[in-house]
C-alpha positions in Angstrom: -108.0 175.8 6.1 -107.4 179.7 5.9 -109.3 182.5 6.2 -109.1 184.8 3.2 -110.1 188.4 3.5 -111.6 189.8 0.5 -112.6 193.8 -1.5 -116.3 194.1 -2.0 -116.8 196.9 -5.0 -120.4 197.3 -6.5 -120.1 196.3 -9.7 -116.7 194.6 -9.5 -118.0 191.4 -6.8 -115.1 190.4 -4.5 -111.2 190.3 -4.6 -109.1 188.4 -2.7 -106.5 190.8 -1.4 -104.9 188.3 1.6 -105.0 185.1 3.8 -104.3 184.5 6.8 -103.0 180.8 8.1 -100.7 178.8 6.3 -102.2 177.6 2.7 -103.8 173.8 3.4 -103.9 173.9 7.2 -101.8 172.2 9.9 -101.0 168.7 9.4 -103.8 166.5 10.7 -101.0 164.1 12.5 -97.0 164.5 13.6 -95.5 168.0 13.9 -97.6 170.9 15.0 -97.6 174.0 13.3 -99.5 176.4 14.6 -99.4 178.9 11.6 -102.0 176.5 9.9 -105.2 176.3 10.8 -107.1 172.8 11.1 -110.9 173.1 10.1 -111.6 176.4 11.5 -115.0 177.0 11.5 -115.8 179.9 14.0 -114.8 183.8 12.8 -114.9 187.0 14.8 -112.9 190.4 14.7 -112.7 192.9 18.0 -113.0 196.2 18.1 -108.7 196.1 17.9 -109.0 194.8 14.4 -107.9 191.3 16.1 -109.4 188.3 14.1 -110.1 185.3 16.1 -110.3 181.8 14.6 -112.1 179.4 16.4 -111.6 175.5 15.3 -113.6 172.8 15.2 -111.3 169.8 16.5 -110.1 168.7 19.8 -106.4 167.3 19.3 -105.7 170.1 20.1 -108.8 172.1 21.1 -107.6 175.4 20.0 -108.7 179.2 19.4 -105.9 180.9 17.5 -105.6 185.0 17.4 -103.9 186.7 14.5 -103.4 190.7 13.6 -105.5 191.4 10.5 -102.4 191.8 8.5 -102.0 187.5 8.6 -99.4 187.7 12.0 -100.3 185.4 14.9 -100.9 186.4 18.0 -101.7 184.1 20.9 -102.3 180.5 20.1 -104.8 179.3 23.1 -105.7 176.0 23.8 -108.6 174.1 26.0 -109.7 170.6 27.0 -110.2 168.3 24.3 -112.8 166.4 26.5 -114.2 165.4 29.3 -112.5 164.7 32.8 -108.5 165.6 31.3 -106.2 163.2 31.7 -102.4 163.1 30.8 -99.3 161.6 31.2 -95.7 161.8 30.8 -92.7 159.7 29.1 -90.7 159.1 31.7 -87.8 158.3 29.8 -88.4 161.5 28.2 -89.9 163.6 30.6 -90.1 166.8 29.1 -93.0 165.0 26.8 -96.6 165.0 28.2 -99.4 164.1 26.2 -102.8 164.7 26.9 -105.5 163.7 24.3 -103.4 162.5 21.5 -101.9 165.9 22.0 -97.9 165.6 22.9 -96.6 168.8 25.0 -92.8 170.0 25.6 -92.8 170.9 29.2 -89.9 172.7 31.2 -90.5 171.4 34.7 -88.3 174.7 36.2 -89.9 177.8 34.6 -93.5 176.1 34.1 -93.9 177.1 29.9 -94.9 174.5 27.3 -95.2 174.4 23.8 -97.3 172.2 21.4 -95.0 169.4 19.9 -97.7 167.4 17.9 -100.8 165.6 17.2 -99.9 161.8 17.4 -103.3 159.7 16.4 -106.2 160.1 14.6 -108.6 157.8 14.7 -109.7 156.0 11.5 -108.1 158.1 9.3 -108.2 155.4 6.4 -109.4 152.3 5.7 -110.2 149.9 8.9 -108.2 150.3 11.9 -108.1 151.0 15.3 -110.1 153.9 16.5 -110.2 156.4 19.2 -112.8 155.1 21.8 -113.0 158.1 23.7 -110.8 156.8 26.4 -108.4 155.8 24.3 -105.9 159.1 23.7 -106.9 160.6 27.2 -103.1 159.4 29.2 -101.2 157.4 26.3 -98.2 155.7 28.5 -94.9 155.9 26.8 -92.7 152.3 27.0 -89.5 152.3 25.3 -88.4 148.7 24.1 -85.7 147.2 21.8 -84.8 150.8 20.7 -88.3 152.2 19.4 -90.4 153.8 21.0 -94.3 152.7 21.5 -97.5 154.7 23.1 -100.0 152.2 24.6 -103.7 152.6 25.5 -105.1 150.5 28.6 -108.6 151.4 29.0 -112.2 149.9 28.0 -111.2 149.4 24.4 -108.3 146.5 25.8 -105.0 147.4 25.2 -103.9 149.0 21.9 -100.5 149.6 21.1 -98.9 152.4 18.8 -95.1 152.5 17.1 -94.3 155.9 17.3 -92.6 157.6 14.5 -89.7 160.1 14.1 -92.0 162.3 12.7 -94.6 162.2 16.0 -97.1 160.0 13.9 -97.9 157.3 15.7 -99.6 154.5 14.1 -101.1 151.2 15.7 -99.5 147.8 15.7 -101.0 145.3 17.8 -104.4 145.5 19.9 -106.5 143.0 22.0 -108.8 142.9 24.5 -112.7 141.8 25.2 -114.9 141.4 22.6 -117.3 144.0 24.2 -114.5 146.5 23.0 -114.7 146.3 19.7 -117.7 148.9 18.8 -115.9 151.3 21.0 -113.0 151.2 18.4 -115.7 152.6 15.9 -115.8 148.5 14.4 -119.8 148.0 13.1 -120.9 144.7 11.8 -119.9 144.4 8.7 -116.3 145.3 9.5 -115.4 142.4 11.3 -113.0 140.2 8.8 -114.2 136.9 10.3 -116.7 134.3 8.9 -120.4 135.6 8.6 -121.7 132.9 11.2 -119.3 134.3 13.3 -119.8 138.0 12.8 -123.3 137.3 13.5 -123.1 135.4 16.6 -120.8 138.1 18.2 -122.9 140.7 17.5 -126.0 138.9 19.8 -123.6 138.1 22.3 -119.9 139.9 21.9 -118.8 139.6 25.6 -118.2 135.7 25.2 -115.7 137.0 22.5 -111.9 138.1 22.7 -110.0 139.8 19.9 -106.7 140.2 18.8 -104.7 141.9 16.0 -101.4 142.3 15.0 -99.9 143.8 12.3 -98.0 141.8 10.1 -97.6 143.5 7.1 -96.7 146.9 8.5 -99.7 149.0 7.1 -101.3 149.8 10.3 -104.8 148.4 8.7 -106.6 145.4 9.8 -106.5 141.8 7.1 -108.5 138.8 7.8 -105.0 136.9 7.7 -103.9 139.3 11.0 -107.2 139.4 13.2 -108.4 136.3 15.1 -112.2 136.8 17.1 -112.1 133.9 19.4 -114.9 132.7 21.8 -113.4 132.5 25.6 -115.3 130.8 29.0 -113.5 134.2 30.3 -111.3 136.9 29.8 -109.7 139.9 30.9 -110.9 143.8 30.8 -111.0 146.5 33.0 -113.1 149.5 33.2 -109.9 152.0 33.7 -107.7 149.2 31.8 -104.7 147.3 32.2 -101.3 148.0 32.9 -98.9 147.6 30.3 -95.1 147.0 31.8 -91.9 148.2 30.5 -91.7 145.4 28.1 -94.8 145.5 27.3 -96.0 142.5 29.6 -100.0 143.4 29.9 -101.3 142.8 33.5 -105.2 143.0 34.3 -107.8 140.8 35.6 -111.5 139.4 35.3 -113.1 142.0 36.6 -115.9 140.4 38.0 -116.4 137.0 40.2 -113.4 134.9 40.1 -110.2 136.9 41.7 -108.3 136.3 38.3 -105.3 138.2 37.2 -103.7 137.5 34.1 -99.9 138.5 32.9 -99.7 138.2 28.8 -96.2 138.5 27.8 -95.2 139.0 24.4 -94.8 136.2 22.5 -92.9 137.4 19.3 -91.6 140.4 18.0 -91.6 140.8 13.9 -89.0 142.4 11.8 -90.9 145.8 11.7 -91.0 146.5 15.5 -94.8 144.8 16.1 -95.3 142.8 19.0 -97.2 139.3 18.9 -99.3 138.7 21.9 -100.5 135.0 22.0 -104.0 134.4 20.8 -106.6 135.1 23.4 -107.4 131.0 23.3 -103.6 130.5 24.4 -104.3 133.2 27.5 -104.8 131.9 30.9 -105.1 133.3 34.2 -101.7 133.5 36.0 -102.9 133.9 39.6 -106.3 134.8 41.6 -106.8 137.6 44.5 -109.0 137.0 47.5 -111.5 139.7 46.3 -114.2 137.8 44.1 -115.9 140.5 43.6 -114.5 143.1 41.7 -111.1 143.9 40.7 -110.6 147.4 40.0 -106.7 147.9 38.8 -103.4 146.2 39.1 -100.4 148.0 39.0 -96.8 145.3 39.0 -94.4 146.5 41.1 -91.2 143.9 40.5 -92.2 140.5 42.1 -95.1 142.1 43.7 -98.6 143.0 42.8 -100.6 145.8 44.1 -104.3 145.4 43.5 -107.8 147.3 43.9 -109.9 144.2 45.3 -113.5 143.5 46.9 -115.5 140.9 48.1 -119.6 141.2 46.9 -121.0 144.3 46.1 -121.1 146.2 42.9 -118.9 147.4 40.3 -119.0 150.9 42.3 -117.7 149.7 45.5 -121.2 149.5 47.0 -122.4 147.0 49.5 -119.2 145.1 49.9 -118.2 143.0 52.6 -114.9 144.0 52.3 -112.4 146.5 49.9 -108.8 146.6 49.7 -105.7 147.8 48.4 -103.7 144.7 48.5 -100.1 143.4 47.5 -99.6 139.8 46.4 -96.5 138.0 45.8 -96.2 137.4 42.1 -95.6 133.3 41.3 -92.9 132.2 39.0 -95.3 130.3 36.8 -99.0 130.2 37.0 -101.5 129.2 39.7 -104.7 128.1 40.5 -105.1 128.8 43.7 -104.7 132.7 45.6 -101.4 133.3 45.9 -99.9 135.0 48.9 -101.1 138.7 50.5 -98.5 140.6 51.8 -100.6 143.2 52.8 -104.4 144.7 52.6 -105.2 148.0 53.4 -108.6 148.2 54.4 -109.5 152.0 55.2 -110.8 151.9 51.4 -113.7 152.7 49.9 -113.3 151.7 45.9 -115.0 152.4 42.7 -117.3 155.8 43.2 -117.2 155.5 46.7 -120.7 156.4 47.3 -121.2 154.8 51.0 -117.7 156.8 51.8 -117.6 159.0 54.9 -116.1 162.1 54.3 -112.3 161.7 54.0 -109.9 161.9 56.9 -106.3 161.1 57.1 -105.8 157.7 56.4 -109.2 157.2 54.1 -108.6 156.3 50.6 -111.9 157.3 48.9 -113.3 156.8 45.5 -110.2 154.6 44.4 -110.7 154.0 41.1 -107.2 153.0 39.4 -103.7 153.3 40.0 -101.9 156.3 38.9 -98.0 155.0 38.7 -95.2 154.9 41.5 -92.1 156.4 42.4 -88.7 155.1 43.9 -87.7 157.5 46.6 -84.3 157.3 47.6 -84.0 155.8 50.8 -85.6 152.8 49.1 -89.0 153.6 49.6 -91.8 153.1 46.3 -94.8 155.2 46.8 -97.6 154.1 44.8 -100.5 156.8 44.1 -104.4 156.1 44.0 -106.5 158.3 42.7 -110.0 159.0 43.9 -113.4 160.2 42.2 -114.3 163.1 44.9 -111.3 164.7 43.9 -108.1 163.3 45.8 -104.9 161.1 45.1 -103.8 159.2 47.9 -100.1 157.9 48.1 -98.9 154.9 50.0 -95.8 153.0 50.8 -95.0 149.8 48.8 -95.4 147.9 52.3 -98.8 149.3 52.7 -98.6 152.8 55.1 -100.8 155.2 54.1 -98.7 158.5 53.2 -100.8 161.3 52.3 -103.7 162.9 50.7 -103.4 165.1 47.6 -106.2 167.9 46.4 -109.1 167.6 48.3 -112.6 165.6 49.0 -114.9 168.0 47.1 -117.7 166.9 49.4 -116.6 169.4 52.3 -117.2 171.9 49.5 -113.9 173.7 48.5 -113.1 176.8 46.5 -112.6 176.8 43.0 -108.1 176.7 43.1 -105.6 175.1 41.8 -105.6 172.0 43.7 -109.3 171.5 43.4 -110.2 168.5 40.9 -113.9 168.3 40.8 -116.0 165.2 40.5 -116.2 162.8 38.9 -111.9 162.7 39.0 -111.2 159.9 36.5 -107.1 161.7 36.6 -104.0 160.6 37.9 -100.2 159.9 36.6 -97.5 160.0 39.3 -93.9 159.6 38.7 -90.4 160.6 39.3 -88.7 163.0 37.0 -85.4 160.8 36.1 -83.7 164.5 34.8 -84.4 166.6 38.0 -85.0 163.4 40.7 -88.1 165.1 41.6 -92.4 163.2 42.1 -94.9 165.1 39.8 -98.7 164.5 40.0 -99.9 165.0 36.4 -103.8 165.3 36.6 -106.6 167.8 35.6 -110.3 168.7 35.4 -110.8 171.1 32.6 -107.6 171.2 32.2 -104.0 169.1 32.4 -101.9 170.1 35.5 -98.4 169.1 36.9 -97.5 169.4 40.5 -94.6 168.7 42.1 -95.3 166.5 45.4 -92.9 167.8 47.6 -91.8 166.7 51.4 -91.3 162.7 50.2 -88.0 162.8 51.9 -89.0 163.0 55.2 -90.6 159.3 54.8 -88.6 157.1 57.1 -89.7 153.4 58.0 -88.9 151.8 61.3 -89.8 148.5 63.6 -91.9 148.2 66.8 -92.8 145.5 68.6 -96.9 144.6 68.5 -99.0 142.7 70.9 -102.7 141.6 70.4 -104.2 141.6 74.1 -107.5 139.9 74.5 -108.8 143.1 75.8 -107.2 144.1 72.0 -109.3 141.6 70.2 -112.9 142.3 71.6 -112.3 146.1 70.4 -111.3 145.0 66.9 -114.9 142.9 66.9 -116.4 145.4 68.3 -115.0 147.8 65.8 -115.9 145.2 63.0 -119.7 145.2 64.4 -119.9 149.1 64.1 -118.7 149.3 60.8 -121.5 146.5 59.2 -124.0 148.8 61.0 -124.8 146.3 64.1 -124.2 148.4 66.8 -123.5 151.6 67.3 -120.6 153.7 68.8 -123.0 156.7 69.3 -125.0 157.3 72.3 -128.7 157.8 71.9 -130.2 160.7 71.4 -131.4 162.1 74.4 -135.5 163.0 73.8 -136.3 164.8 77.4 -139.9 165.9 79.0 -140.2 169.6 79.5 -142.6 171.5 81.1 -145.3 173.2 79.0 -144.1 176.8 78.4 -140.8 176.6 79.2 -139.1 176.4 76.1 -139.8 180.0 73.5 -138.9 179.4 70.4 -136.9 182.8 69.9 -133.6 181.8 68.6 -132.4 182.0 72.1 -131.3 178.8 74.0 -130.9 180.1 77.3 -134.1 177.8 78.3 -132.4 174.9 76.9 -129.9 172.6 78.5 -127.4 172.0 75.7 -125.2 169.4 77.9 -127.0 166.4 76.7 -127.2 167.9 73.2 -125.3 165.4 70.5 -122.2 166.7 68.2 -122.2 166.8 65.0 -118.7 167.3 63.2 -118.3 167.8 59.0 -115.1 168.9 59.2 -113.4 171.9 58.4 -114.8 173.7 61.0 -118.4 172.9 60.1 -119.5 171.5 63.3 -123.3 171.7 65.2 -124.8 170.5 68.4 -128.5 169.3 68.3 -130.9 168.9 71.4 -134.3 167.4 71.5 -137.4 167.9 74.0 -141.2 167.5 74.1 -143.9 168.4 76.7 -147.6 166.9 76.6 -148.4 168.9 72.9 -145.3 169.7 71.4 -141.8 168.5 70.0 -138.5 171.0 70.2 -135.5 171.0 68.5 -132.4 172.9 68.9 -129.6 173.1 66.6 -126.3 175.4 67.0 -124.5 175.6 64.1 -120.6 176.4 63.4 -121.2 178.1 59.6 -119.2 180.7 57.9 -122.2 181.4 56.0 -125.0 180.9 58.3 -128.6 179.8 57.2 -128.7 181.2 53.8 -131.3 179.3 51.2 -132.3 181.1 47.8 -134.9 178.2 47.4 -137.9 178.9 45.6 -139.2 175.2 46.2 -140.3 174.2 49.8 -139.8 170.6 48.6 -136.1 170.8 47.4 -135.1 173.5 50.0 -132.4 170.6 51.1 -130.7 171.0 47.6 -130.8 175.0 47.7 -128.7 175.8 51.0 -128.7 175.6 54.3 -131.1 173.2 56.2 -131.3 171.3 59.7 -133.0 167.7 59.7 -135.1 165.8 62.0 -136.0 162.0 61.6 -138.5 160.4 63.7 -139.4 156.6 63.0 -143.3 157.2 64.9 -144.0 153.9 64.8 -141.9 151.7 67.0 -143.3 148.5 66.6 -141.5 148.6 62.8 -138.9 146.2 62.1 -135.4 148.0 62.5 -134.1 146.4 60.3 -136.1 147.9 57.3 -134.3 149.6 54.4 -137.2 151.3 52.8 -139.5 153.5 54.7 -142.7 152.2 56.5 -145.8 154.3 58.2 -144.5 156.6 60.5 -141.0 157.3 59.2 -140.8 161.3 58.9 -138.3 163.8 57.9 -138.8 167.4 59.2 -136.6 169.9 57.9 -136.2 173.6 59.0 -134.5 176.3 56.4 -135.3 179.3 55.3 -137.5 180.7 52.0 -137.5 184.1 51.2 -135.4 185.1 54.5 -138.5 183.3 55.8 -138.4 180.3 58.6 -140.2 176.9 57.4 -140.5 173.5 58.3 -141.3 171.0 55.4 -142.2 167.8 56.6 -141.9 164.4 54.6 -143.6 160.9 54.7 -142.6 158.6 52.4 -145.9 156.6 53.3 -148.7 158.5 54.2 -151.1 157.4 57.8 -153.9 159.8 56.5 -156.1 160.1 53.3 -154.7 163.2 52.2 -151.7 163.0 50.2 -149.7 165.9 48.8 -147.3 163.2 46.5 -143.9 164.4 45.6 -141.5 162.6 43.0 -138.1 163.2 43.0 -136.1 162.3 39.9 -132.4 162.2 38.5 -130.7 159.8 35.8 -130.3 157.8 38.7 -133.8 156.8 39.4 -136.6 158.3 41.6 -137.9 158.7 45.0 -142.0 158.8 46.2 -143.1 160.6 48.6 -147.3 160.0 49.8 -147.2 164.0 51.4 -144.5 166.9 51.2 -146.1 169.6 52.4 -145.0 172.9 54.3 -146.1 172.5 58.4 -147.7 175.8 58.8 -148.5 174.6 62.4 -145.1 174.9 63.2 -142.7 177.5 64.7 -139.3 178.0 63.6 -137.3 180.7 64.8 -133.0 181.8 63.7 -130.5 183.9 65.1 -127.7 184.5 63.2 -124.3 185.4 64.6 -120.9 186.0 62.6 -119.6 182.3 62.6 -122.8 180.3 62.8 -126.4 180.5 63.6 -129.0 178.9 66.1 -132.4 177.6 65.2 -135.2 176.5 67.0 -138.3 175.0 66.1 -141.5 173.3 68.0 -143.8 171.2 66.1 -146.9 169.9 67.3 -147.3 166.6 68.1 -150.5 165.9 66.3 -149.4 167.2 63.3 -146.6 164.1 62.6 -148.8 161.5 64.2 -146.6 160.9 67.4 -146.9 160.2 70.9 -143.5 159.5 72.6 -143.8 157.5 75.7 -141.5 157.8 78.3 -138.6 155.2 78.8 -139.4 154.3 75.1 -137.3 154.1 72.2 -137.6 155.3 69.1 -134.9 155.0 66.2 -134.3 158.2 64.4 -131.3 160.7 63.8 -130.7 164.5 63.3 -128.6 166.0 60.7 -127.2 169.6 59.7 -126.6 170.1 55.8 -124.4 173.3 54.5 -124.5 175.6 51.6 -121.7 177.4 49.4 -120.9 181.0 50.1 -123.9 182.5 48.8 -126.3 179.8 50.0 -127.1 178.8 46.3 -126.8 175.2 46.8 -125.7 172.5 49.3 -122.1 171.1 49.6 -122.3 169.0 52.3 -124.4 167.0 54.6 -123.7 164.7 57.8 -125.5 163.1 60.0 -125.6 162.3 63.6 -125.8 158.4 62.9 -125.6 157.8 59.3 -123.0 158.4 57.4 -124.2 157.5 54.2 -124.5 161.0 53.1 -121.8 162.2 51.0 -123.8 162.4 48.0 -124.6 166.2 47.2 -125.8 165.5 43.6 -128.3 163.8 43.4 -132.2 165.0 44.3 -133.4 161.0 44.9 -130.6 160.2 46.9 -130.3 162.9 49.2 -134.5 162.9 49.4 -134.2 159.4 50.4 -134.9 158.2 53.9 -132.6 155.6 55.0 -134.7 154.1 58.4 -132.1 151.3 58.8 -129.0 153.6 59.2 -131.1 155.8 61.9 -129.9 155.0 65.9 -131.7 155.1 68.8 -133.7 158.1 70.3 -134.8 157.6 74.1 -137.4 159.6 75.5 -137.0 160.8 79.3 
């Protein structure tokens, strides 16, 4: 655990002449010191005569810098994995940990120092090991004088005593049976019966565990661990929440609306709390979502809850989501118990049919990332959010505000950017300064302080639902399930033949029945459509601080590359509307730019003609078809650039897509405007005139994909 520098004299070999680092290293738990190394295993010396020591661990992830006489220099730390997490004691809360790692922070000047490593996972004999998740946001509880760090994540709930000397060391865990191998547990470890070892390894999700340690030693005995089978059971993805006294709250996550509160039942001499076996665990209430529960977070008597009826585990293709607070019962019941309140501008899980955000959108919520009790009375409870946000809301349900930002409209690299996938979050209030910090990070741990809280103020108006009131809200309802549309048609008008030039200029072009398209932060564009007896035109005028830049090399993934403008057509208007794959005669023209050169790409799914020019587009996501991809060298495209935007105009001919609009016909079909980074290297954002299922930006399938049943309605005139 040192280096050692050493005298090479022919003849003589080598002589040790000094070390550097503390003789046997840093401790591998409790109190840091960083004049030991721990498993260094990298080596360099600059041309100062500095030697750098690079380490092979992550608790914490360090590079240490030392003169070449043995005098350290600059200790410098990084992540110690993926998506950083932390959290801090908030009895104590100059103590933030951050992947087993505990920090001393001083919330006025900003510095921090290293206090120690707390866990390490199976450090001897069989015990409860580091699943990953496990060390990434340890919450502190404090109970009957000891102190305790708890893990609430996919490995159940784990709970640690931690020692005087930092060590901490576990004492109790439980959880779903499917946990088990991420504690490091293979088959032969289990200390239960071999007929019951083997039937949980074919089938370990109709298993619960639990463990307790009776005898102090942190290890796990057949006499302290029970594998029991259960009809179901608790277990969520981003875990349970674990209350002051230790009270675990979580739910089924899937298909029944259960939550479940598991007190604790005993406590033994040595400071270990007994849960009851998961056999004497029942359900304590149920939520109206039966489709997936998300998080809980207990507030008091209430009950704030990430809920959703049908759909998936991701938040996709449910009827409804929610962030909802129940009334907690005084005993358990079978039935739902009662809502207070559902806030239902939510999109949950990854949040991948979520418009880009706006004030009052909660996107992406994933879990609940603690609450704070302002004083004028008010709790705000935070959200987080997996395109980069934390949302805050009142305890009576009013939205508050947005943190950091929606990385789909395609920030700049600061410090309140959190990039995808944002799996961060602890909010609290500092009980030594009175003030709300958001703890959360990307590569790295970060504390803000959430200033402006104390403006909040609540008040009471009266509210009266007209009739006039309700057929809005239905026909609100009815837009959002995709039945109708709030958008006017788009406007497909007869021009005579050779009066449009494609030139970049639109002087020949009468923009007033063009349709708006608005991203956002001043991305915005305006798109007009015409045809005469042999050709289709398109106009799009674009509001980009970049405009049309696209390094592209590939014709076919030119939409992935930089800037682009999109044209769907469904040719074919005898298809059923109601399709959600692509049919004969569903196109997508796009118009970009390859090597500073104008091109339209066009791209059928399902091919009308013998010749194909197939195109697969792939991602560990799946793949997407296409019968012909092919560049439309038929077609004109033309760009003028000015300093805040562009304007590009294109003509195709008709023959060349297969389509004949008639006049007074409709066709369904929508237009679209996607936008690059700075350097027009790749795309950050895409919208839509009528769908709005396109925040995705990272994925080649899904952003190839044509989506025919979220297209409106073109009308030719």
């Amino acid at each position: 655990m040192q280096v050692k520098v050493f005298r090479v004299e022919t003849g003589k070999g080598a002589q040790l002449i000094r070390t550097i680092g503390k003789k046997g290293g840093r401790p591998w738990v409790g109190r840091y010191e960083p004049e030991g190394m721990l498993r260094p295993s990298g080596i360099t010396v600059d041309s100062e005569g500095k030697v750098w020591v690079c380490e092979h661990d992550d608790a914490p992830r360090r590079i240490s810098v030392w003169t070449k006489d043995g005098k350290l220099i600059a200790d410098l730390l990084g992540a110690g994995h993926y998506a950083v997490m932390g959290a801090a004691d908030e009895q104590n809360p100059q103590w933030v940990n951050t992947h087993s790692t505990l920090f001393s922070v001083d919330y006025a000047t900003g510095k921090w120092q290293v206090l120690a490593t707390l866990v390490r996972p199976q450090m001897h004999g069989l015990s409860f090991a580091d699943d990953e998740y496990t060390s990434r946001d340890y919450k502190f509880r404090h109970v009957r004088g000891q102190t305790y760090i708890v893990h609430c994540g996919r490995g159940g709930v784990v709970i640690y005593l931690l020692g005087d000397d930092f060590v901490a060391r576990p004492v109790c865990a439980l959880g779903p049976g499917g946990a088990l191998p991420l504690h490091g547990f293979v088959k032969d470890d289990l200390p239960v019966p071999e007929n019951v070892r083997n039937e949980f390894w074919r089938n370990s999700h109709s298993f619960a565990f639990w463990w307790a340690d009776f005898n102090g030693d942190g290890l796990v005995q057949p006499e302290e661990f029970a594998l029991e089978r259960v009809q179901s059971y608790w277990g969520l993805y981003w875990g349970a929440w674990v209350d002051d006294d230790l009270t675990i709250w979580s739910a089924t996550p899937h298909g029944t609306g259960a939550i479940w509160r598991i007190p604790v039942k005993e406590w033994l001499q040595n400071g270990v709390p007994v849960y009851p076996k998961p056999s004497e665990q029942k359900p304590w209430m149920f939520v109206h979502g039966k489709g997936t529960i998300h998080s809980v977070l207990p507030n008091g008597d209430r009950l704030f809850v990430l809920e959703q009826e049908g759909g998936d585990a991701y938040g996709k293709g449910a009827k409804w989501q929610a962030i909802s607070c129940y009334l907690v019962p005084q005993s358990p019941i079978t039935t739902v118990a009662k809502r207070l309140w559902a806030y239902r501008r939510a999109w949950l899980g990854f949040g991948l049919e979520a418009p880009l955000a706006k004030p009052g959108d909660v996107v992406g919520a994933m879990k609940f990332i603690g609450k704070a009790k302002l004083d004028n009375g008010i709790t705000i409870i935070g959200v987080n959010g997996y395109f980069g946000q934390f949302n805050l809301l009142t305890d009576t349900g009013l939205w508050v505000a947005s943190l950091c930002k929606d990385n789909r409209y395609g920030p700049k690299a600061d410090e309140t950017t959190v990039w995808p996938e944002n799996f961060s979050g602890f909010l609290f209030r500092n009980r030594n300064d009175g003030k709300v910090y958001l703890i959360a990070g990307d590569t790295d741990c970060r504390i803000w302080e959430v200033t402006g809280l104390e403006s909040i103020q609540l008040a009471q108006t009266k509210f009266t639902l007209t009739e006039s009131d309700r057929k809005l809200a239905l026909r609100a309802a009815a837009i959002r399930q995709g039945i109708v549309s709030e958008l006017p048609p788009i406007r497909l008008r007869k021009v005579q033949a050779g009066r449009i030039v494609v030139d970049g200029n639109l002087d020949d072009w009468d923009m007033s029945v063009a349709v708006s398209i608005d991203g956002g932060a001043d991305k915005k564009a305006k798109v007009a459509l015409a045809y005469d007896e042999t050709s289709l035109y398109a106009a799009f005028e674009v509001t980009d601080d970049s405009p049309m830049l696209n390094s592209g090399k590939d014709f076919a993934l030119l939409f992935k590359t930089g800037d682009a403008c999109d044209l769907y057509i469904a040719t074919d208007p005898s298809a059923d509307p109601q399709r959600t794959r692509p049919v004969a005669g569903d196109i997508r023209l796009l118009f970009s730019v390859m090597d500073k050169q104008p091109i339209c790409v066009l791209y059928e799914p399902v091919s009308r003609e013998g010749s194909k020019a197939m195109r697969l587009f792939t991602s560990p996501t799946g793949a997407e078809a296409f019968d012909r991809v092919e560049v439309l060298t038929a077609a004109k495209v033309a760009v003028s650039r000015k300093g805040k935007g562009y304007i590009l105009e294109a003509t195709v001919p008709l023959s060349a897509i297969g389509f004949s609009p008639k006049q007074g016909a409709t066709y369904k079909g929508d237009v679209g405007v996607i936008w690059s980074d700075a350097g027009g290297s790749r795309n950050v954002l895409r919208v839509c005139y009528f769908n709005k299922d396109t925040a995705i930006v990272n994925d080649i399938p899904t952003e190839a994909r044509l989506q025919p049943h979220r297209w409106g309605v073109i009308t030719v005139e």
